[in-house]
C-alpha positions in Angstrom: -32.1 3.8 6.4 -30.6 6.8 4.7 -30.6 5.3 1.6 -28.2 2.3 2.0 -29.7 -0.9 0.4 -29.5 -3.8 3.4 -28.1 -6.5 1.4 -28.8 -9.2 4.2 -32.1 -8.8 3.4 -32.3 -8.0 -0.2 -34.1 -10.4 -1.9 -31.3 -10.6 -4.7 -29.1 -12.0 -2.2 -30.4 -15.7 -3.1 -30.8 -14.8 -6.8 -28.2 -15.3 -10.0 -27.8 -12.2 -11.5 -25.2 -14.3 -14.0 -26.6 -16.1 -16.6 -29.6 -17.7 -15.6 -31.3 -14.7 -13.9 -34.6 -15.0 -11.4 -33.3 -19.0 -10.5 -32.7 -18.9 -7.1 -29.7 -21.0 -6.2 -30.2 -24.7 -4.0 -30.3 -23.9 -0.3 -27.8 -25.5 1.1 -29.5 -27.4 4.9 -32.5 -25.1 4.2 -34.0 -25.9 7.6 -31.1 -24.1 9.4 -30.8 -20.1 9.2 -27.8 -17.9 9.3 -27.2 -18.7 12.8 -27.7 -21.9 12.5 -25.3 -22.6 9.7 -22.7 -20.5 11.7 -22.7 -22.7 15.0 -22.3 -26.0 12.8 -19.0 -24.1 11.8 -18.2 -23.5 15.0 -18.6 -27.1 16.3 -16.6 -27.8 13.1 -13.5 -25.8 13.8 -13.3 -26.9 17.4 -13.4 -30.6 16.4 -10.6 -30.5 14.7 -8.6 -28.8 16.9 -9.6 -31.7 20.1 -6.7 -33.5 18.9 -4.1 -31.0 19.4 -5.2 -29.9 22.8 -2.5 -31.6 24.7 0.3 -31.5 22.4 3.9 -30.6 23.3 3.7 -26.2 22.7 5.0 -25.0 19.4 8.3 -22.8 19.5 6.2 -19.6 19.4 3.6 -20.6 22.2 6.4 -21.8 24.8 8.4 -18.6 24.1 5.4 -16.2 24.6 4.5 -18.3 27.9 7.4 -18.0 29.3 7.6 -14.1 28.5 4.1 -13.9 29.8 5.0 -15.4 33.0 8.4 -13.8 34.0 6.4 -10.0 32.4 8.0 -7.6 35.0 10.6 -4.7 34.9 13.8 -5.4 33.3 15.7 -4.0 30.3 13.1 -4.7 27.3 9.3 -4.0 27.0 8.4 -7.3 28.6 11.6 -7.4 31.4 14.2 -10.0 30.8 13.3 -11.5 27.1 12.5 -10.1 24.1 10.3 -10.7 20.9 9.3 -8.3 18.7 5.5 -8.7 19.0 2.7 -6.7 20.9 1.3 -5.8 23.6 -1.6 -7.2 23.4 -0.7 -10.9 22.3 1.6 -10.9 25.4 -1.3 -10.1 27.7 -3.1 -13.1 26.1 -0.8 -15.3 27.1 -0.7 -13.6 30.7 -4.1 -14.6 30.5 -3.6 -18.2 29.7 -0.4 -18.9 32.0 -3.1 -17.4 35.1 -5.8 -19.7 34.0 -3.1 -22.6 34.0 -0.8 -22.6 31.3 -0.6 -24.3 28.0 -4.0 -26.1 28.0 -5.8 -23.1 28.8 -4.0 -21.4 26.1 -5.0 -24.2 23.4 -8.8 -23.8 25.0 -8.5 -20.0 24.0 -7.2 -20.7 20.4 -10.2 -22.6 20.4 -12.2 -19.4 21.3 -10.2 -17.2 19.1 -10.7 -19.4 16.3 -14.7 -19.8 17.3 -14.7 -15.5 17.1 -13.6 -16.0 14.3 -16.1 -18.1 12.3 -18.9 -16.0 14.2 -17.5 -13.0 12.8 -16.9 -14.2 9.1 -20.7 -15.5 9.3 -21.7 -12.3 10.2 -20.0 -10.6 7.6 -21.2 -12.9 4.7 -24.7 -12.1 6.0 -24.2 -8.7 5.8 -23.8 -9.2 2.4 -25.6 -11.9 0.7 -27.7 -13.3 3.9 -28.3 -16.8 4.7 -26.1 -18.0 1.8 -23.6 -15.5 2.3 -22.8 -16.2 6.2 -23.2 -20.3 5.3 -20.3 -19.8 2.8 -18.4 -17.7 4.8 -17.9 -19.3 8.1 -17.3 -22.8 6.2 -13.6 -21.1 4.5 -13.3 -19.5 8.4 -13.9 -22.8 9.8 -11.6 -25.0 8.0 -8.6 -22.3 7.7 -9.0 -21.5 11.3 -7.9 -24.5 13.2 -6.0 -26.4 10.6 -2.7 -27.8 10.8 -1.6 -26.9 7.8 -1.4 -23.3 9.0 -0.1 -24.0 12.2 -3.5 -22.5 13.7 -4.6 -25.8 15.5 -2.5 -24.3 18.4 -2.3 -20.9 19.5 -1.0 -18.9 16.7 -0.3 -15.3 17.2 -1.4 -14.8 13.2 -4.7 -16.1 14.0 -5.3 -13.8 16.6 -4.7 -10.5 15.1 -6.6 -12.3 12.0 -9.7 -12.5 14.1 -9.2 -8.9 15.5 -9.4 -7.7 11.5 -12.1 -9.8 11.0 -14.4 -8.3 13.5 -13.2 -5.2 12.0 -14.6 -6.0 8.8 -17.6 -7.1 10.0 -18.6 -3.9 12.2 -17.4 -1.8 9.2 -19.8 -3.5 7.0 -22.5 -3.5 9.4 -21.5 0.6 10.3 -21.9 1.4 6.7 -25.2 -0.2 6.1 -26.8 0.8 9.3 -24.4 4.6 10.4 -26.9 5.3 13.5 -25.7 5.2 16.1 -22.4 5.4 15.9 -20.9 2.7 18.7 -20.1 0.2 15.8 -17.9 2.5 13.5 -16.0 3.3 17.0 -15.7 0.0 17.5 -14.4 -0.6 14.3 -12.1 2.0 14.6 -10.8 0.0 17.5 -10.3 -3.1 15.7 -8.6 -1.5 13.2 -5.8 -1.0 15.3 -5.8 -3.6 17.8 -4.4 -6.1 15.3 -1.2 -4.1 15.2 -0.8 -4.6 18.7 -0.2 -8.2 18.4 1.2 -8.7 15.1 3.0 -5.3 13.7 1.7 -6.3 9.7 -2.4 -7.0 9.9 -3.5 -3.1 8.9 -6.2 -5.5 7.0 -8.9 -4.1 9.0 -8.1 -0.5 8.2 -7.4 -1.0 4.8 -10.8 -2.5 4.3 -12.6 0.1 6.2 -11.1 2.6 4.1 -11.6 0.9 0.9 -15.3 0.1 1.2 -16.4 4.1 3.0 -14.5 5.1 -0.1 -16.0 3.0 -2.4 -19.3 3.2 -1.3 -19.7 6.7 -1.3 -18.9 6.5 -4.9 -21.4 3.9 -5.4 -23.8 5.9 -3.9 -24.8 3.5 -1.4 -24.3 5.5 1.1 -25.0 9.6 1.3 -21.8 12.1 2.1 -23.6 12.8 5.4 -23.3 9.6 7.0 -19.9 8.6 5.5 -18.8 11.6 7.7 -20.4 10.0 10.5 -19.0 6.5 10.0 -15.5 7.4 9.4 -16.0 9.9 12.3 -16.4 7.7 14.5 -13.7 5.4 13.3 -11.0 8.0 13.8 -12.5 8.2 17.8 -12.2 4.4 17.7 -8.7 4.4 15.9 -7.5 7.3 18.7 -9.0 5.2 21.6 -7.1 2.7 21.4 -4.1 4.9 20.9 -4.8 6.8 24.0 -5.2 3.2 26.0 -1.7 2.1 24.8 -0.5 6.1 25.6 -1.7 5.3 29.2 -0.5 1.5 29.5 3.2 3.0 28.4 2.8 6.2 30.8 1.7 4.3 34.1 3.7 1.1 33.6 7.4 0.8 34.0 7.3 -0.1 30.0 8.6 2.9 28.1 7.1 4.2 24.4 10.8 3.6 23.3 10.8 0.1 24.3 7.7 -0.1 22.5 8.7 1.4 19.1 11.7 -0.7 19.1 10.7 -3.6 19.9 7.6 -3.5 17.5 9.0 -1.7 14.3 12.6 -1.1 14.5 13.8 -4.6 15.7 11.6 -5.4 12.3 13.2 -3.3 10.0 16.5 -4.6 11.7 15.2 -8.0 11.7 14.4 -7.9 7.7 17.6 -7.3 6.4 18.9 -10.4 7.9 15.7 -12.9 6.8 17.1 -15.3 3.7 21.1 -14.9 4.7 22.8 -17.7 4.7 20.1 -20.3 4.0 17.8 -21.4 1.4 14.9 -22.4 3.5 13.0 -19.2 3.0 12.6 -20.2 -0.6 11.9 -23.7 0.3 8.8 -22.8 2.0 7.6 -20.2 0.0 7.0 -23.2 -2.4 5.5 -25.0 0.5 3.3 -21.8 1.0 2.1 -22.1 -2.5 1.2 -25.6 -2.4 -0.8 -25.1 1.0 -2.5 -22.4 -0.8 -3.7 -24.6 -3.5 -4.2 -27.7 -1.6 -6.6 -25.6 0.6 -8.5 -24.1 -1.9 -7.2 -20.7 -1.2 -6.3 -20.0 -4.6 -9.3 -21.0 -6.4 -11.4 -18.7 -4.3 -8.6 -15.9 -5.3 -9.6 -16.7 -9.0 -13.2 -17.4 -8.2 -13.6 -13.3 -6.9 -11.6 -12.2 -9.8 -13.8 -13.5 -12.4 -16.9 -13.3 -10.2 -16.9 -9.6 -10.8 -18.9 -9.6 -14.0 -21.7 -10.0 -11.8 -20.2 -8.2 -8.8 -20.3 -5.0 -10.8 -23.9 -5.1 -11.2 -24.5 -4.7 -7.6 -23.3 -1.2 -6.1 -24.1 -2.4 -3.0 -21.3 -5.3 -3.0 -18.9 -3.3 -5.5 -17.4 -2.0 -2.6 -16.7 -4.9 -1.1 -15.1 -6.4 -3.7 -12.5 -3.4 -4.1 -11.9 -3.8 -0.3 -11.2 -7.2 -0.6 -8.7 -7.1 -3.4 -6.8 -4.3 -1.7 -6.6 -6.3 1.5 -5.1 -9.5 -0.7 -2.9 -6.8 -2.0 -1.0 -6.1 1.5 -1.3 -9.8 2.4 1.4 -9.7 -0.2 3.1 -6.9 0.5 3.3 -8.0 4.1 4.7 -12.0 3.7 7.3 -10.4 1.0 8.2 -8.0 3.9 8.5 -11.1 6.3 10.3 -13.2 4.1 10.3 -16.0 5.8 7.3 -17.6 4.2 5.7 -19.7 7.2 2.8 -21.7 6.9 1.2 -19.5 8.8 1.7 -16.3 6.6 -1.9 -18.3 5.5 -3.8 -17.0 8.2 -3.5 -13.4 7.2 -6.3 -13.9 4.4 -8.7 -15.5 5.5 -10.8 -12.7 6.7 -10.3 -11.2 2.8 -11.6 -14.9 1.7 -14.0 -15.8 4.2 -16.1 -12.3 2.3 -15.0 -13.7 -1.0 -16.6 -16.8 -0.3 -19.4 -15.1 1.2 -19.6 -12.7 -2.2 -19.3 -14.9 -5.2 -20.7 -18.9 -3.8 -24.1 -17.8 -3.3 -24.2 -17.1 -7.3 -25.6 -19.7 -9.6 -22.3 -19.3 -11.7 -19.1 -20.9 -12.9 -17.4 -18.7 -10.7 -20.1 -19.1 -7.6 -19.8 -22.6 -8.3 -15.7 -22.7 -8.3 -15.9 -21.1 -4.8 -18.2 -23.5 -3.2 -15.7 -26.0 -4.9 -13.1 -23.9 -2.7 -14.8 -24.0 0.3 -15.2 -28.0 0.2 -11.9 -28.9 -0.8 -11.1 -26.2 2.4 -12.9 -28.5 4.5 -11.3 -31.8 3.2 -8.0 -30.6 3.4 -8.7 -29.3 7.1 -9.5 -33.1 8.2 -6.8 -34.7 6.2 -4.6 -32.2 7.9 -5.7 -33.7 10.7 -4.8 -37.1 10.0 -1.1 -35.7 9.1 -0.9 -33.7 12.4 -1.4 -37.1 14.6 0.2 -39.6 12.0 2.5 -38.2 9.6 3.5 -34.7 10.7 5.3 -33.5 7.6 5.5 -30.0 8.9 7.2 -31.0 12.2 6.2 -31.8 15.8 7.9 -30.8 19.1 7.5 -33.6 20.4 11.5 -33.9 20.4 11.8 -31.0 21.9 9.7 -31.4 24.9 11.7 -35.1 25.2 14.9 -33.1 25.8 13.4 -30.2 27.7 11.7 -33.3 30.3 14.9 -35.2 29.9 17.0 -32.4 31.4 14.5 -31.8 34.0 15.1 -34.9 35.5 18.3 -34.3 36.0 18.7 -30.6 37.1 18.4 -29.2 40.2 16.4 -26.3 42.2 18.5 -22.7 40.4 19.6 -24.4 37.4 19.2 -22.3 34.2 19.2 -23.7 30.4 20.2 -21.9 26.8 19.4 -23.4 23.9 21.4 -23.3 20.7 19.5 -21.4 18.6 15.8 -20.6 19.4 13.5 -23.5 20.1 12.0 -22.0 23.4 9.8 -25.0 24.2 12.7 -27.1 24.7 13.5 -24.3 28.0 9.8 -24.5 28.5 9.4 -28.3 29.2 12.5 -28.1 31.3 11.2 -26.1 33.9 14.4 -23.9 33.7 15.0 -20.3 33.4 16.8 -19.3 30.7 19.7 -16.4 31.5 20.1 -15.4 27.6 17.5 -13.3 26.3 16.7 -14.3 22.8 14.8 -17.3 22.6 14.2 -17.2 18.7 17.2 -17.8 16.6 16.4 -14.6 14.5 16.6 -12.5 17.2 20.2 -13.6 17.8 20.8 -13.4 14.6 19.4 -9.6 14.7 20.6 -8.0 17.6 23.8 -10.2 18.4 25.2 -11.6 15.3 28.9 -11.2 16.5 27.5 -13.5 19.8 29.1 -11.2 21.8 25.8 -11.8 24.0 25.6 -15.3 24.4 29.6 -15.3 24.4 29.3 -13.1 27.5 26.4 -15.3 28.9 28.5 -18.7 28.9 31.9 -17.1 30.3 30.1 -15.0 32.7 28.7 -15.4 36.6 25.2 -15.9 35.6 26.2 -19.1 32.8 23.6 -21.5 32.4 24.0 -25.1 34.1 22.9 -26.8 30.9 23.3 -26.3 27.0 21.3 -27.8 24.1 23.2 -27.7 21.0 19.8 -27.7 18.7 21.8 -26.0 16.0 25.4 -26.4 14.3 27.3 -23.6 16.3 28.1 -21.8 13.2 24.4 -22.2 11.9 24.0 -19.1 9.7 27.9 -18.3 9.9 27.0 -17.0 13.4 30.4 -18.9 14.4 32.6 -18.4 11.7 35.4 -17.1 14.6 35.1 -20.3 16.6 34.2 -17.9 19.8 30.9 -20.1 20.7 32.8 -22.9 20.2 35.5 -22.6 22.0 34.1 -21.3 25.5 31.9 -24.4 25.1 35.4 -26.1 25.6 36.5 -24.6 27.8 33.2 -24.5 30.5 31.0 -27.2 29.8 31.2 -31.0 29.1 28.6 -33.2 27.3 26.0 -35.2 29.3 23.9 -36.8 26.8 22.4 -37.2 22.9 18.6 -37.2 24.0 17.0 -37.0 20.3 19.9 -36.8 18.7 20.9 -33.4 20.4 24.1 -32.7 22.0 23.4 -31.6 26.1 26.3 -30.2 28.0 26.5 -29.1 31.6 29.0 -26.4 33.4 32.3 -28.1 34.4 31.7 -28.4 38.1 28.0 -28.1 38.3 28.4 -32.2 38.8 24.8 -32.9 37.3 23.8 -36.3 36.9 22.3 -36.9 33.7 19.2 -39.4 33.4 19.8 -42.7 32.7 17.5 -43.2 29.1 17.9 -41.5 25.9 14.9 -42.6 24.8 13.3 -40.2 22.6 9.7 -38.9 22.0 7.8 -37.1 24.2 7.7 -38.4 28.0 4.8 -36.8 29.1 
């Protein structure tokens, strides 16, 4: 096999090469096998996530549906709304608004989140076997549906997380086995396809990179076939170039649209993140706590001081390397994002899913630390679970869909709705059209911080029949010339407080509001 040690097989995969060398460490279900130990992970992470099937959609999933469903020609990539994420998510949730909407999107988070405990099991037995893909589908598994990260509903982190790690698992499995070539094309393809749906994950590449590099120097693989593996990533990396090339050149969408609305509403976008609020800071702190609550960061310190056995074996050196520099632009890219969402979480747990798979099959402190990881993982993903039904301290739209269903009930066939600022479920539930473009608030803050947009909207032709004052008007000093305030004034009049939340209608549009209040969701 051209000299590249399979270390799926290797009979040091079960062994301690720390200090209690020749012990083979306890088998953990020893009557099950690789694939075995993979689908109980599976059943796992789709357990957890049966709760959440029929919840009210997040923010993100209703905006994305309704992009999905009104995709046509207009004046940005996706016609009459914009976000700043790719093509491929979008065609996702095409996908799931054609199979029927937002349960059929929660049953394919269940399947992206299935992918991707399948792949993290077939990475960690590429590189320590049984033990390896045990260990590594258990971290996928609990991180993968867990509402602590937001990925018990469709998340479009998790998806592009998935994406790199089947990346990582074909590169592993093109550099141990380089003939033929269809897996390091396929790799190649993976690398990029995650920056289709969320502009940041370059995990995949980076690791690819990291470990041809690293195991060339290792000689663990001969200059020969290196060659041919990263050949035929670069015909992977270029096919899926070419595809989007052809999507943008037979499609009304233009490669301008496409830049824009990918990288340069980002760069835009990042200079306005943290203004005018403290919350950014507030959940970094959050982030950090969900981090060690989850047992992320003890399997962070668990591959750091695993590597005193690590460096013994050139065949996972590489590994190792690639893994640290994938952690490395996880940084990099949440500092870039600034926000500091729950879900920033997502982004490493390919990175940890081979940690796991890496250091717990060793019969040391630091093997042992990292099975510690991957238990607490799995508690905190079924206490998480309790707190998503019972005590949702990280929110629940469950107010949102109230209002959205409460203005339903009043509005009739043409009426449109904006929401003040963002919160695109609450449009969602109501059924309405929404005749403002930006349905997240940081989009407005973005591209039409002097609301000379939404200004327009409300004084214009085309002004929506109803309003839902989510936010202060002057919420990030958005306001601070009384413009938004005063045409609300001047054309609408206030209906209701469903939730708490101020509802107007257009003066004249002679809507009659419903009769109950009552919040929580109706449905």
């Amino acid at each position: 096999m051209s000299g590249v040690p399979r270390s799926g097989t290797d009979e040091r995969d079960e062994r301690s090469a720390g200090p209690a060398p020749g012990r083979r460490s306890r088998a953990v279900l020893p009557g099950l096998g690789s694939v075995g130990l993979v689908a109980l992970c599976v059943l796992f992470t789709l357990a957890v996530r049966v709760p959440f099937l029929t919840k009210p959609l997040m923010p993100d999933e209703a905006g994305l549906l309704i992009i999905a469903h009104n995709w046509a020609e207009g004046p940005y990539l996706y016609g009459d709304y914009f976000v700043g994420r790719g093509i491929l998510l979008v065609a996702f949730y095409a996908l799931a608004d054609l199979l029927g909407g937002p349960l059929a999107l929660r049953l394919l988070a269940g399947l992206v989140a299935a992918v991707m405990v399948v792949a993290a099991g077939w990475a960690g037995h590429l590189l320590r076997g049984r033990a390896g893909a045990g260990w590594a589908a258990v971290v996928a598994a609990a991180w993968s549906s867990t509402y602590a990260f937001s990925s018990d509903v469709m998340n479009e982190r998790l998806v592009a997380a998935t994406l790199v790690m089947l990346c990582c698992a074909l590169t592993l499995s093109a550099v141990q086995r380089p003939r033929p070539a269809g897996r390091a094309v396929m790799a190649g393809v993976l690398a990029i396809a995650p920056l289709l749906v969320v502009q940041s994950y370059a995990d995949g590449l980076v690791f690819a990179g990291v470990v041809l590099l690293a195991s060339l120097q290792a000689r663990t693989i001969s200059a020969g076939d290196a060659v041919r593996v990263a050949a035929g990533g670069l015909v992977g990396m270029l096919v899926a170039a070419a595809a989007l090339g052809l999507v943008l050149a037979t499609t009304w969408m233009t490669a301008a649209q496409w830049w824009f609305q990918m990288f340069g509403y980002r760069v835009a976008a990042s200079r306005i993140v943290g203004v005018g609020t403290e919350k950014p800071l507030d959940r970094m702190q959050l982030l950090l706590w969900l981090a060690t609550l989850s047992g992320m960061l003890l399997l962070v310190v668990c591959l750091l001081t695993g590597f005193r056995e690590i460096r013994r074996r050139p065949d996972l050196r590489p590994t190792w390397f690639a893994l640290w520099a994938m952690l490395g632009l996880t940084l990099a890219s949440m500092a870039a994002g600034g926000d500091w969402w729950p879900d920033y979480l997502l982004q490493p747990i390919p990175a940890l899913a081979m940690a796991a798979a890496l250091v717990a099959p060793s019969v040391t402190w630091s093997g042992l630390g990292a099975r510690l990881a991957a238990v607490v993982a799995t508690g905190a993903a079924l206490v998480a679970v309790y707190l998503g039904l019972y005590n949702p301290l990280l929110g629940t739209p469950d107010n949102e869909a109230a209002v959205g269903e409460w203005m339903a009930a009043g509005a009739e066939d043409g009426d449109t709705v904006v929401v003040i600022w963002g919160q695109a479920n609450v449009v969602y539930h109501s059924g309405m059209d929404s005749p403002y473009p930006y349905m997240w608030s940081l989009i407005t803050r973005t591209l039409d911080p002097d609301l000379d947009r939404i200004v327009g909207t409300l004084r214009g032709p085309d002004a929506p029949t109803w309003v839902v004052q989510w936010y202060d008007f002057d919420a990030w000093d958005l306001d601070d010339e009384g413009r938004l305030a005063d045409v609300m004034r001047e054309r609408y009049v206030k209906v209701g407080t469903p939730c708490g939340m101020n509802v107007f209608v257009l003066r004249g549009a002679d809507r009659d509001a419903p009769p109950s209040e009552a919040c929580g969701h109706l449905g």
